[in-house]
Each structure stands twice: as structure tokens, then as C-alpha cells.
C-alpha positions as CSV (number, residue, x, y, z in Angstrom):
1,X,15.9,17.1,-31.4
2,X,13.1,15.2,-29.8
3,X,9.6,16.5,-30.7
4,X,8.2,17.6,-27.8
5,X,5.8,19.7,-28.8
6,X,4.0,16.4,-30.7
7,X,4.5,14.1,-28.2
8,X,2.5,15.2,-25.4
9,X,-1.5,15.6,-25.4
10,X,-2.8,17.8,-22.5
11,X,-6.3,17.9,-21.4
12,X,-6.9,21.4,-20.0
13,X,-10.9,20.3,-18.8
14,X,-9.6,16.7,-17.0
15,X,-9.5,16.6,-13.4
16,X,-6.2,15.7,-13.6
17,X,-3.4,18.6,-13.2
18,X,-1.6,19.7,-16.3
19,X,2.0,19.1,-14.8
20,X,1.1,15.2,-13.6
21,X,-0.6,14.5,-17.1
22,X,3.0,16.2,-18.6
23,X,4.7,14.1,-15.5
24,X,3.0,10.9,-16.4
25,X,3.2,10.7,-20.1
26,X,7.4,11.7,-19.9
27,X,7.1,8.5,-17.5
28,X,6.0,6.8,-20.9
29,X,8.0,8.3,-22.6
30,X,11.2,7.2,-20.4
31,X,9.8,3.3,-20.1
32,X,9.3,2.9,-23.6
33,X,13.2,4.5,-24.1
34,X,12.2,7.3,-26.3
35,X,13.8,9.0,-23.7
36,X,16.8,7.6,-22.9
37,X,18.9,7.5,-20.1
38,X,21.2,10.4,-19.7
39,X,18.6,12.4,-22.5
40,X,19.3,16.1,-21.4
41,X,15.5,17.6,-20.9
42,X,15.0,21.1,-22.0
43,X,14.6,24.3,-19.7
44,X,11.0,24.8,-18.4
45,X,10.8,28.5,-20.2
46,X,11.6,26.4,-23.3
47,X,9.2,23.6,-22.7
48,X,6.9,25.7,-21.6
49,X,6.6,27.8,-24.9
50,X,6.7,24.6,-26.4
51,X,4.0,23.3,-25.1
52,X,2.2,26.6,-24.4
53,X,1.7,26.0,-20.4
54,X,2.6,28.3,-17.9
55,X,6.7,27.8,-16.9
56,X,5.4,26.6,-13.5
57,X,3.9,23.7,-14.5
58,X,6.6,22.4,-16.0
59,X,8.8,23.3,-13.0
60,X,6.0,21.4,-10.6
61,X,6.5,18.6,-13.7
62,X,10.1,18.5,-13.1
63,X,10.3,18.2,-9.3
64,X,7.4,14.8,-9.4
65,X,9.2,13.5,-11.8
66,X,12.8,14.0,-9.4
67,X,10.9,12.9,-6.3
68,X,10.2,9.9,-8.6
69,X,13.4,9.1,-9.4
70,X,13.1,9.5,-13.4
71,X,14.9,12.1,-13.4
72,X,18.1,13.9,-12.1
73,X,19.2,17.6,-12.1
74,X,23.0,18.3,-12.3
75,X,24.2,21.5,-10.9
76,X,25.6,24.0,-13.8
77,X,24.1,21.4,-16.7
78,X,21.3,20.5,-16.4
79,X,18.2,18.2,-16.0
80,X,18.4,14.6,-17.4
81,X,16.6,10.9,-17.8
82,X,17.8,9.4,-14.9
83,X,20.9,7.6,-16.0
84,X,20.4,4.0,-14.2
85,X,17.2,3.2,-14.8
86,X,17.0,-0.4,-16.2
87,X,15.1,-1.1,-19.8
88,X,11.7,-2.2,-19.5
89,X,11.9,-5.4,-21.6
90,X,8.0,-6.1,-23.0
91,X,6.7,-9.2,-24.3
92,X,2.8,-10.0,-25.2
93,X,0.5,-10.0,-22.0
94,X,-0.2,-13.7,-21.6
95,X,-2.6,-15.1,-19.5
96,X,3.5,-22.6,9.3
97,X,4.3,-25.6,11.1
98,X,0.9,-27.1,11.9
99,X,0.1,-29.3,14.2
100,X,-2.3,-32.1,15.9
101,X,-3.8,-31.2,19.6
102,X,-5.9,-32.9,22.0
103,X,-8.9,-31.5,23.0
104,X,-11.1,-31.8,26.0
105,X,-14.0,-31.1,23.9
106,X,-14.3,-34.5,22.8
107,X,-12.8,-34.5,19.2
108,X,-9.3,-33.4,17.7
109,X,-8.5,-31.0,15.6
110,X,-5.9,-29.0,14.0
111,X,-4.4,-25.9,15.3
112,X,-2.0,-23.3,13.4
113,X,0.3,-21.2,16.3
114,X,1.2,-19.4,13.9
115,X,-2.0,-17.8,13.6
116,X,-2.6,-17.4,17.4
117,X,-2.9,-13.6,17.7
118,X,-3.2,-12.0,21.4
119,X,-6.5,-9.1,21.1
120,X,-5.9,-6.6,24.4
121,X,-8.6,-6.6,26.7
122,X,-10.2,-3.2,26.2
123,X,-9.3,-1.1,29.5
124,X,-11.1,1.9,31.1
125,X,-8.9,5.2,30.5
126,X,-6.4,3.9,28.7
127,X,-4.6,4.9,25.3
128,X,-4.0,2.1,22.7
129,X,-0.8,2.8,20.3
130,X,-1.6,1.1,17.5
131,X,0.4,0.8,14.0
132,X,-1.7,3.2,11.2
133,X,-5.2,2.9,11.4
134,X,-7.6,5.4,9.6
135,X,-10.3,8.0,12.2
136,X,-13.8,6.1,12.1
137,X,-14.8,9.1,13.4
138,X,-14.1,11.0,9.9
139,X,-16.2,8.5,8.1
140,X,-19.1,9.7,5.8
141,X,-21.4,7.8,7.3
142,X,-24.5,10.5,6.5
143,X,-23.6,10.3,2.4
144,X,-23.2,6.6,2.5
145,X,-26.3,5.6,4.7
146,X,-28.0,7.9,2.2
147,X,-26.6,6.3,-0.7
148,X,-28.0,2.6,0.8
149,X,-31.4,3.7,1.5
150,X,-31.8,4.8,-2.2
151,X,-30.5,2.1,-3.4
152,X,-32.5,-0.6,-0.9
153,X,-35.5,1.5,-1.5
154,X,-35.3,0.9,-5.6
155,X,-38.5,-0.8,-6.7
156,X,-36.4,-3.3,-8.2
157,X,-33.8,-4.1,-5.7
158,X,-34.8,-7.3,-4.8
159,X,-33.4,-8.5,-8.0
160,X,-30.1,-7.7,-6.4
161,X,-30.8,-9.7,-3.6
162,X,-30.3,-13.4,-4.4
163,X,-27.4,-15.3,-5.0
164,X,-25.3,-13.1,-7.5
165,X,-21.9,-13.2,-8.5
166,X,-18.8,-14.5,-6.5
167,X,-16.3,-12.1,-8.9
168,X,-18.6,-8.9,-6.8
169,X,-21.3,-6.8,-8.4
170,X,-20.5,-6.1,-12.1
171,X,-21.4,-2.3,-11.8
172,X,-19.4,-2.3,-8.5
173,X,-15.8,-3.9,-11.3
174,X,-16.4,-1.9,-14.5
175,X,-16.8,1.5,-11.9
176,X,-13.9,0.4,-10.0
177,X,-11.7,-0.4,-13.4
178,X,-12.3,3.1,-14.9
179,X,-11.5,4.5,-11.5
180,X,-8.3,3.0,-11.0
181,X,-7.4,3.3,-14.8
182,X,-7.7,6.9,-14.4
183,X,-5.5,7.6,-11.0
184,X,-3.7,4.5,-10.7
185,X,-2.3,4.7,-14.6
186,X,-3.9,0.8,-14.7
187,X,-5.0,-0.8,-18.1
188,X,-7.5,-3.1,-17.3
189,X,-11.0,-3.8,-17.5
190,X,-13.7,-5.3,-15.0
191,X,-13.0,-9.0,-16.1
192,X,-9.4,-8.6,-14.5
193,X,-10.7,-7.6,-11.0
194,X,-12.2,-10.0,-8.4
195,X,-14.2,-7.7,-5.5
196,X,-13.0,-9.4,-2.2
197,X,-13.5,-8.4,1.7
198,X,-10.8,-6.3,1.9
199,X,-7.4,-6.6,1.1
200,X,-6.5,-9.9,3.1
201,X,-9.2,-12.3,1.1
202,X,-7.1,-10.7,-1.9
203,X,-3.5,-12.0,0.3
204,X,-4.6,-14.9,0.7
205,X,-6.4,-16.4,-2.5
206,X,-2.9,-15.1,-4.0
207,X,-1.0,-17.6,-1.7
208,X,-3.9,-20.6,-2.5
209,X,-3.0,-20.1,-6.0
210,X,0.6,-19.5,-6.1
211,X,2.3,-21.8,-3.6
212,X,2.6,-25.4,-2.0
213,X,4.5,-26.9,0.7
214,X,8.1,-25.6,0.4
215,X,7.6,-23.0,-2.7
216,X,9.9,-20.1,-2.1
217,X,8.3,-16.4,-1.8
218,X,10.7,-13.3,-1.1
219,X,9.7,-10.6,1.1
220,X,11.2,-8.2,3.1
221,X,12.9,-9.2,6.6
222,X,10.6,-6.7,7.9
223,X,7.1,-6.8,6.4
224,X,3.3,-7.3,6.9
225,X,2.7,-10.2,9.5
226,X,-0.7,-10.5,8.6
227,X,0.8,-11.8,4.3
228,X,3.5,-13.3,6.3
229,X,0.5,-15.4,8.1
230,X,-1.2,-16.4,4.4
231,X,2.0,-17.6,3.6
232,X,3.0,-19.6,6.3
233,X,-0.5,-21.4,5.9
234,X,0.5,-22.7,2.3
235,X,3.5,-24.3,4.3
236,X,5.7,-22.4,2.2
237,X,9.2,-21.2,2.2
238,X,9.4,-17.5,2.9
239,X,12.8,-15.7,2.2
240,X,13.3,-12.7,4.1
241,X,15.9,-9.6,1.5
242,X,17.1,-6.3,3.1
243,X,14.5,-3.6,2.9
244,X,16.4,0.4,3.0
245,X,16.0,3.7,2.6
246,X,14.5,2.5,-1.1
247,X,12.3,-0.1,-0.5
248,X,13.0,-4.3,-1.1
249,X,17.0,-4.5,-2.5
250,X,15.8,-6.2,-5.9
251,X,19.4,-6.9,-6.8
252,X,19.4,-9.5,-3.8
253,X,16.4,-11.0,-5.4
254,X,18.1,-10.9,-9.2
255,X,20.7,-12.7,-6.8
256,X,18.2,-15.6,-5.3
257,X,16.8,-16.4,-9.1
258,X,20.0,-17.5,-10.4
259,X,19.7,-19.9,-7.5
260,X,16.6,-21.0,-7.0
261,X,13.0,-20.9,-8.3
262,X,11.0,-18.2,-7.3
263,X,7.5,-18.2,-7.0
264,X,6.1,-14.9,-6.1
265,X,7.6,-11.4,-4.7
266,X,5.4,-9.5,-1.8
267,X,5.9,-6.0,-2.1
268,X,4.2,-2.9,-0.1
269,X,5.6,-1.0,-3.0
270,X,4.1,2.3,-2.2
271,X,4.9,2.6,1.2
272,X,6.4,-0.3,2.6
273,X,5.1,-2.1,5.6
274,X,5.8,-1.5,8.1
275,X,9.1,0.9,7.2
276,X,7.1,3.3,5.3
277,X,9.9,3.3,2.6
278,X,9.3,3.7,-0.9
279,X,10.5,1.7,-3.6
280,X,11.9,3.7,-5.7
281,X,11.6,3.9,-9.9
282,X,14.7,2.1,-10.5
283,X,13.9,-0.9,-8.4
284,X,10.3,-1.1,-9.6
285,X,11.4,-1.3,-13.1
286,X,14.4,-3.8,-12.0
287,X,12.0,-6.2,-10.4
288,X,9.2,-6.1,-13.2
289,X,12.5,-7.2,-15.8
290,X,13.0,-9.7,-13.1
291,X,9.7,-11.1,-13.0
292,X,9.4,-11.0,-16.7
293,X,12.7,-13.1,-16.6
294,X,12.3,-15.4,-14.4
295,X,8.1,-16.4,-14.4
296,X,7.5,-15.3,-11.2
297,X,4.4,-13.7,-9.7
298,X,4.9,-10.0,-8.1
299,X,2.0,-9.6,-5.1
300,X,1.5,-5.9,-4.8
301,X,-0.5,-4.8,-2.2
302,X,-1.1,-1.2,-2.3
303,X,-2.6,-1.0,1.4
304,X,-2.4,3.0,1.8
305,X,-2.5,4.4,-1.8
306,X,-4.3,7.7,-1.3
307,X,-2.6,8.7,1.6
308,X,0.6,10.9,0.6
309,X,1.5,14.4,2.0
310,X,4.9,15.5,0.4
311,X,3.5,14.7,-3.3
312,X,1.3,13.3,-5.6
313,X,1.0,9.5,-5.0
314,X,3.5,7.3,-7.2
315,X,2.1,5.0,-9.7
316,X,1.6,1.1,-8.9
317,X,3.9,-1.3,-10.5
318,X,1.1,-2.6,-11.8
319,X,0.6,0.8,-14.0
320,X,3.9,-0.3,-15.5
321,X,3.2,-4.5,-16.1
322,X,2.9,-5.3,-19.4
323,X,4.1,-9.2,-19.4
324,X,1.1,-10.0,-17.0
325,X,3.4,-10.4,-13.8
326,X,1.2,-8.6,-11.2
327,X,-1.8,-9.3,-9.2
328,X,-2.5,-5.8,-7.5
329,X,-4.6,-5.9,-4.4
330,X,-6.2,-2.9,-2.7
331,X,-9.3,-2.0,-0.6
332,X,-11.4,0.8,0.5
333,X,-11.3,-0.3,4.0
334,X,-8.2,2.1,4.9
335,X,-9.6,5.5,3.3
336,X,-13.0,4.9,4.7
337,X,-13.2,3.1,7.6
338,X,-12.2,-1.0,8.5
339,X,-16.2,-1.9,9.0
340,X,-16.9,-1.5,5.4
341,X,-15.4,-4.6,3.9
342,X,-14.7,-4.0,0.1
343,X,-11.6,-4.5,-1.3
344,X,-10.3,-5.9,-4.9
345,X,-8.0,-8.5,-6.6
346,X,-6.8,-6.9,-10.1
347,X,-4.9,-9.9,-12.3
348,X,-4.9,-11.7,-15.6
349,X,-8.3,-13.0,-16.3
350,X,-7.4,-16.7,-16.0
351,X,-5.6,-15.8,-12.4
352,X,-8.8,-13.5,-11.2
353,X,-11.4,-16.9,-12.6
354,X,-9.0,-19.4,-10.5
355,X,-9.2,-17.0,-7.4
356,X,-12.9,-16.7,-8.0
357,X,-13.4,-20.8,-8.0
358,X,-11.6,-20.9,-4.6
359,X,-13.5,-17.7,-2.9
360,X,-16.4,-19.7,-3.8
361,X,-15.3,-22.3,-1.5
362,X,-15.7,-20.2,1.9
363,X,-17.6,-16.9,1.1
364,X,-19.8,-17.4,-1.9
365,X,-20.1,-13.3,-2.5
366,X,-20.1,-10.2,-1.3
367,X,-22.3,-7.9,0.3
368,X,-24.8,-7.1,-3.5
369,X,-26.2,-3.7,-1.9
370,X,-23.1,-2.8,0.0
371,X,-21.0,-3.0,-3.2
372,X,-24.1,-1.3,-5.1
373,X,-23.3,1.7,-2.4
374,X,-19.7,1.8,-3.3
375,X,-20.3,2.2,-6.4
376,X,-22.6,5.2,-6.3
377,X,-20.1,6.6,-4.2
378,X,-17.1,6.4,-6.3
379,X,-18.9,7.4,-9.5
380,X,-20.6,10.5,-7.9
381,X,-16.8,11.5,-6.7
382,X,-17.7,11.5,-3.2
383,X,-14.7,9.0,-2.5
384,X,-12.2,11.7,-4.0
385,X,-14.0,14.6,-2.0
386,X,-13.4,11.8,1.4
387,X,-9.8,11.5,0.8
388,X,-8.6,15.1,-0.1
389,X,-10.6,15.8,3.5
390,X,-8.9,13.5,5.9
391,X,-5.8,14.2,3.6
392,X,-5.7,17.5,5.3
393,X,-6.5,16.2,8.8
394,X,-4.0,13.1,8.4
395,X,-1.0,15.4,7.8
396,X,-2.1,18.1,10.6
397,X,-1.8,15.2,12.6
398,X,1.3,13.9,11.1
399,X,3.3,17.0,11.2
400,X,2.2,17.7,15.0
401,X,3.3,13.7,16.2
402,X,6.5,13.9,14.1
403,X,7.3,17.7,16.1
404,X,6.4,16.2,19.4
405,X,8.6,13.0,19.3
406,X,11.6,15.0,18.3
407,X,10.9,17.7,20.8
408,X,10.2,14.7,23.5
409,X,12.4,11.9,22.7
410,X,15.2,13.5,20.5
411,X,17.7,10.9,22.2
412,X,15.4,8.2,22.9
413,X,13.5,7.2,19.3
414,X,15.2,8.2,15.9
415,X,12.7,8.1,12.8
416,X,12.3,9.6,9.4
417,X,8.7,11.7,9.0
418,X,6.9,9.9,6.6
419,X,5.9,11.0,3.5
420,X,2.8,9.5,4.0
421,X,0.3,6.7,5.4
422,X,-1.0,6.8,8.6
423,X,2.6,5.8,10.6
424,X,5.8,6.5,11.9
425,X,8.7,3.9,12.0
426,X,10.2,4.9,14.9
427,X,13.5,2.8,16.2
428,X,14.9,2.8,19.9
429,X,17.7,3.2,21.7
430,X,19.5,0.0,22.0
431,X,19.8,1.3,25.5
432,X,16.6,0.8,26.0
433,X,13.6,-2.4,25.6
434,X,10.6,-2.1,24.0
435,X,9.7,-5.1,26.8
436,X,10.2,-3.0,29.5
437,X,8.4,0.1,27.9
438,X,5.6,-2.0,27.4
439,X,5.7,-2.6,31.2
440,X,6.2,0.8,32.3
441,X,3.7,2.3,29.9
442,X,0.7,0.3,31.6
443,X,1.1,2.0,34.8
444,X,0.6,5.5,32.9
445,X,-2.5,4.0,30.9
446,X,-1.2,3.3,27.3
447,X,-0.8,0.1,25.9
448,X,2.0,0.1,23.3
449,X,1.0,-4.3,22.1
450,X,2.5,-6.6,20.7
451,X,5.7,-5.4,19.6
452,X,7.4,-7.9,18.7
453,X,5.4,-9.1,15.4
454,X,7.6,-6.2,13.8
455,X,11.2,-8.5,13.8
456,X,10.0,-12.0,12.9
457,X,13.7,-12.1,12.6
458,X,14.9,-11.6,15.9
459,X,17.2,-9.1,13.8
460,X,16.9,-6.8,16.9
461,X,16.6,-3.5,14.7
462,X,14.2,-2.2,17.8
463,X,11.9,-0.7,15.7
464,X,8.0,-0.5,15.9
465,X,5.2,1.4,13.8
466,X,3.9,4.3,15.8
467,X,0.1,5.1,14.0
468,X,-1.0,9.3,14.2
469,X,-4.2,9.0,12.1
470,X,-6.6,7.9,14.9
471,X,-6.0,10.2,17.1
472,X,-7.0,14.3,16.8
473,X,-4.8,17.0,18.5
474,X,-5.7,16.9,21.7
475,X,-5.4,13.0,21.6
476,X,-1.9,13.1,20.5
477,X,-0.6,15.7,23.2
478,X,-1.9,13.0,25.6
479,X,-0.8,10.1,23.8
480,X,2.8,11.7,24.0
481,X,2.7,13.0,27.6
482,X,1.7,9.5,28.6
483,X,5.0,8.3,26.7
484,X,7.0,10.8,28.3
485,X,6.3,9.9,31.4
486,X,6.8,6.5,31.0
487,X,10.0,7.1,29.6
488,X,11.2,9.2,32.4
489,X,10.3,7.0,34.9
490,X,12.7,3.8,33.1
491,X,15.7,6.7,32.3
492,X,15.8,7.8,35.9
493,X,16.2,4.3,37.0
């Protein structure tokens, strides 16, 4: 019999939960195949004596790990490893179409349309649908302004306020790495991470690295437009997989390596953009094997990490890398609020010095006191106190959009609520057009935009992101009675 009561080491004084330590190290336990598939798991009264915790924790143990996809319960026999999960094979961790325009300003220059982006004109009394962006209004702005004055008014500040380091403040990294080792399951240090200006420096120094002209990068025929954008800039060659109900189809991409060379994967692992699906356990360890296989860079970009309502959130991929395959790229600028611009590029060192010679180029470093602020903030664990707040408001807000749409538009959109972010993936009627929506919509004062950057494709799936988190209670009983009316007024003609 497997010792269990040896194998696991729980920390009663951590701030982590006993039944996610217990989840997480049978998640170790399951990768490194000393649990093997189809292993039959003993009954929580039995683990529980075991391990001398109460029976509910392992019962709250059991259903993350389920949710997860490690494990399965079969009725009358049982609860058991997962039986098709892929072995995680470990090695050593080893280091658009552009064109030429005139110009009546006197010179030429060169102009990217793929880049062209269309900003609505602000317009008195009107509502603005946008697709999952975080309440400025819920930002701590009193503990962080606090936090800076402190800090500028240090006798010695001005030390921090030359020309410093283009990887980001070094307080700001090693902070930052023992954060994110500690909820993100990561094993890395401060010389693996490069702070950047949010997520999209991150994007694209990943793309200046990783491909030329014609370089082939998978991501999902629905995905973020703005990577989509980084990639199209390198000129290269973006091939577009099926995306369901468990994130990117990895056996499409096992499918396109045995045909081509692959340069890099894009994944929105945790919730995938702009879907909101998750890729499930099997996949994630599929696609690391694949990576490992074939030599090719997995991006990870974990956009909208702390925000999950139905459970705790599920480790990275980059928690499970151990063959130096990932460069994981994140940023505060969701949790807290878009102004504040600090975000991070986590890789193998040699990748994170490269990305650090090119930043150089066009932004040689960050904001020193700005990152000095974050710091503070993280370390005194007012970032953790910020995001179990608006946790609480995000899923008010969820639940009460997700009720009205099905109470309002039960024929009319069809969605799945999402088990977290800040969005709804809500697909139309093929009756109906998003085009004439749009239309309609501006004569009741909301502005739905540019819908049609979710199908690159032209797949005609009729689906758009829908974003709840902006708006409070009273915003989003507006928001929908605006959309009701518009969509009366196109069904009764």
C-alpha cells in the first residue's frame, strides 16, 4: 500500500489551506507517477485518520483535485488517479503584411494595418460594453499613495532615482519570485524574471525573440488580438487549432509537429481568451510532453490569474515545466487597476538576459519608485487583502449579469457562466447580427465596439466577450435594460 501517511508534510500555521497543500502535493505525487493512473485513493475517513485532519478536508481535497481533472470518482468503487493523464517525461532544465505609404507630410514612412485599432469617441450618457476590464473605482489608491510617499520621502531615495536596472528593481524580482513560488507553485528565482509594463511588453519581447518572417506559432482560432498583433509584426506564420469546452485541442498540435516546425504555442491557459475555457490537466501535461518533444517555446500568459469564483485557482503550466519550455507572463495591471503599469516576464535566465537586451532598445527601465511601491505592497500582503475584496464584488456582479441574460435573452444569447475572470462568452442567434445590434444599440445609448476582432477567422461562430467587472448593480440592470430594448426593437421588425 502506498505510504500516505509519510508522504505528505502539512503546515497547520501557513496561509495556505490544509486541503490545497494535501491537493497540491497529490498533484506531485500524480506528475512524478507515484501515483499512477487508475491508483484507487483511499476513503477520506481513512485518509483522514491517516493523516490526522479533519474528514472534511480531505473531502474539499478530493473535489479540487476532481475540478482539476487529476482525479475521477466512479459510482459504487471508488475514487481514482485519473486514468488518461499523459506521463510527464523530465529532462535537465537547460538554458502582418506591411507596407510603404505616401504621405503629405513631406517624408514616407511605413504603416502596419494590422495595427490600425478604431478608439470610440467618448459620448455623453452612453454605456460602453467592453470585454473584462477590472473597477478603477475598487482600486486602493489611499494604501498605495501612502506606500509612495514613504517611500519618496526616504532620506535616501534619490539613490533610486537614476538610471537603474532594465531587468526592474531587484527588491521589486526577488519579492515577486517568492510570491509567485508560493501561490503559483513556481520554482524560480529573481534572475528568471524580467519586470516589464504590463503584460504586452512581456507578448511582445517573446515574439522579438522567438520568431522571423514565416516561423510558425499555434494559437487558438479564437484568441487574444492584441498577441495576435505581436505576432503578425514578426511577419510570422500564425496557425489558428480548435479551442472547446477544454481549452487549445493539443492533439491537433501533436498533429502539426509531425509536419512542420513549431516555434512557439500561445496559450491563455487559465482562462482562455476570449472563451473563458480552461485547459484542462490532461492537455496541460500533453502539451508540456510536446514541447519537451519537439523544442518548442510554450507562451503562457496568465492574464486573469486571481480571479476564480467556483474554486481555488489552477496552477500555471509553468508550475509543472521542468525542461525549461515556458516563458510565463503576468501583470498586476488586471487585479489593481490598468494605470499602474507593472507586469513580469518569468523564463530561463539566458531567455529573460536576451529579452532584457532588446527592452533596452525602446524603454530603458521601469518606473524605480513605482516598482519600489509594489513591492511594499505585495510583501505587507495588502495585494492578497485587494483581491479576496473585489473577489467578492466580481462574483456579486457575475452571478447577477449571468441571471439577467438568461432571464432577458434566454432565446437570443446562449453562454456558459464563467468560472471566473471578469467576462461572459456569450454567442448569438444566427438569426440575428452582431452588425445590426451594434446599430440598433446606439440609438438606446450603449456602444457594444468592435466586434468583430473576436473571429479573425471569419468562422462566423457569432460570439463576443460581454465584461461584468466594471460595472456595480445598479450599472448592470441598466446595461441590460439598454440591451433589451435594443433587442426588442430588431425582433419586432
Amino acid at each position: 500500500m502506498f505510504p500516505y501517511k509519510t508522504s505528505f508534510h502539512l503546515v497547520r500555521k501557513s496561509n495556505q489551506a490544509l486541503y490545497l497543500q494535501l491537493a497540491n502535493q497529490f498533484i506531485t505525487l500524480i506528475k512524478e507517477r507515484k501515483l499512477s493512473p487508475k491508483t484507487k485513493l483511499p476513503g477520506s475517513r481513512t485518509l483522514a485518520d491517516l493523516l490526522g485532519v479533519h474528514r472534511k478536508t480531505v473531502v474539499a481535497c478530493y473535489d479540487e483535485l476532481l475540478l482539476q481533472g487529476w482525479i475521477e470518482s466512479i459510482a459504487k468503487k471508488g475514487t481514482f488517479v485519473h486514468a488518461n493523464l499523459p506521463e510527464l517525461f523530465q529532462q535537465e532544465f537547460v538554458k502582418s503584411v506591411v507596407k510603404k505609404v505616401n504621405s503629405k507630410i513631406g517624408f514616407n514612412f511605413y504603416k502596419n494595418e494590422n495595427l490600425e485599432r478604431k478608439i470610440p469617441v467618448k459620448k455623453v450618457d452612453f454605456m460602453y460594453l467592453n470585454d473584462g476590464v477590472s473597477d478603477t473605482r475598487l482600486t486602493p489608491t489611499e494604501d498605495l499613495a501612502r506606500i509612495y510617499r514613504r517611500i519618496s520621502s526616504r532620506k535616501l531615495i534619490y539613490k533610486e532615482m537614476s538610471y537603474g536596472s532594465a531587468f526592474g528593481n531587484e527588491k521589486l524580482r526577488k519579492t515577486l519570485s517568492e510570491y509567485l513560488n508560493n501561490t503559483r507553485g513556481l520554482n524560480t528565482s529573481f534572475e528568471n524574471i524580467l519586470i516589464t509594463r504590463g503584460s504586452q511588453m512581456g507578448i511582445y519581447l517573446s515574439s522579438k525573440l522567438l520568431l522571423n518572417k514565416d516561423d510558425k506559432i499555434i494559437i487558438g482560432k479564437t484568441n487574444y488580438t492584441s498577441a495576435d498583433n505581436s505576432f503578425l509584426e514578426r511577419k510570422a506564420n500564425l496557425v489558428r487549432i480548435s479551442v472547446d469546452e477544454n481549452g487549445l485541442v493539443t492533439q491537433e498540435i501533436e498533429n502539426l509537429c509531425k509536419k512542420n516546425v513549431i516555434k512557439a504555442v500561445y496559450v491563455t491557459s487559465h482562462h482562455h481568451h476570449p472563451t473563458t475555457v480552461t485547459l484542462s490537466a490532461e492537455r496541460r501535461i500533453h502539451l508540456l510532453n510536446l514541447a519537451k518533444k519537439y523544442n518548442f517555446a510554450i507562451i503562457e500568459d496568465d492574464y486573469d490569474y486571481d480571479f476564480n469564483y467556483n474554486h481555488s485557482p489552477i496552477l500555471p503550466l509553468a508550475s509543472h515545466d521542468v525542461n525549461g519550455n515556458v516563458i510565463y507572463i503576468g501583470s498586476v495591471c488586471k487585479t489593481v487597476a490598468p494605470v499602474f503599469r507593472i507586469g513580469y516576464l518569468i523564463a530561463p535566465k539566458a531567455f529573460v538576459n536576451e529579452a532584457v537586451n532588446q527592452r533596452r532598445i525602446i524603454d530603458r527601465q521601469g518606473d524605480a519608485l513605482l516598482e519600489l511601491t509594489f513591492e511594499e505592497f505585495i510583501k505587507n500582503g495588502d495585494l492578497d487583502r485587494h483581491i479576496k475584496k473585489v473577489m467578492k464584488v466580481y462574483k456579486t456582479r457575475r452571478d447577477l449579469f449571468c441571471q439577467l441574460l438568461k432571464e432577458h435573452f434566454s432565446t437570443i444569447f446562449s453562454f456558459e457562466t464563467p468560472k471566473g475572470g471578469m467576462a461572459v462568452w456569450v454567442t448569438l442567434n444566427k438569426k440575428y447580427s452582431w452588425k445590426t445590434i451594434v446599430e440598433v444599440a446606439q440609438k438606446h445609448k450603449l456602444e457594444i465596439g468592435n466586434w468583430q476582432r473576436y473571429d479573425p477567422n471569419n468562422s462566423n461562430h457569432n460570439s463576443i466577450r460581454m465584461g461584468f467587472a466594471t460595472y456595480n448593480e445598479t450599472e448592470i440592470n441598466e446595461l441590460i435594460n439598454r440591451l433589451s430594448k435594443t433587442m426588442k426593437e430588431i425582433v419586432s421588425t
